[in-house]
N, C-alpha and C positions, 0 to 999 in steps of 0.2 A: 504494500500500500504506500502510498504518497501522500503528502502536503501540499494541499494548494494557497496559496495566498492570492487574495484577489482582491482588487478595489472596484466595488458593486458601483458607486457612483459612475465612471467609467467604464461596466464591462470589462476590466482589463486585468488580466491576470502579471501578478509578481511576478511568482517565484513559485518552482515546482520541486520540491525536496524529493530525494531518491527517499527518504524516510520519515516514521512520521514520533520519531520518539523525541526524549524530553534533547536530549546530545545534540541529536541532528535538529532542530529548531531550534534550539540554546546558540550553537555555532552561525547558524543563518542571520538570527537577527542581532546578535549580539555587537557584531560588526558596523551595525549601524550608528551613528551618533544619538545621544538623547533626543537633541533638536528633530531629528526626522521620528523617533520612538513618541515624540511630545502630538506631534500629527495628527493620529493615530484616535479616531474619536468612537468606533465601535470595531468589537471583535467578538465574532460569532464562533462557538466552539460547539462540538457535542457535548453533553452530560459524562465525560471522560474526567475522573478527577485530576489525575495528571497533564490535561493538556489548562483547565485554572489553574492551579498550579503555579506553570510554567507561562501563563500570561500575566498572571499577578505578579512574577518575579520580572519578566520584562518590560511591561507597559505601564507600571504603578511608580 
């Protein structure tokens, strides 16, 4: 399985991660500055508790 990121206002997809674990997402976005993290106004996840988690540790 994959990772998709996508920005729904534009139709336009991110970023497709070969994986969809907490490493491989940690690594992708972590890369990014705060300033573009700050952006970032909704994120849609499944009921997986690991993937809140892993957005409360990135986008909070």
């Amino acid at each position: 399985m994959s990772f998709i990121a996508q920005d729904f206002d534009y139709s336009k997809i991110i970023a497709i991660l070969d994986g969809r674990t907490q490493a491989v997402i940690k690594k992708h976005f972590i890369r990014y500055f705060h300033k573009v993290h700050s952006r970032i106004k909704v994120i849609t996840i499944v009921m997986f508790g690991s993937y809140y988690c892993i957005a409360k540790l990135l986008f909070s």
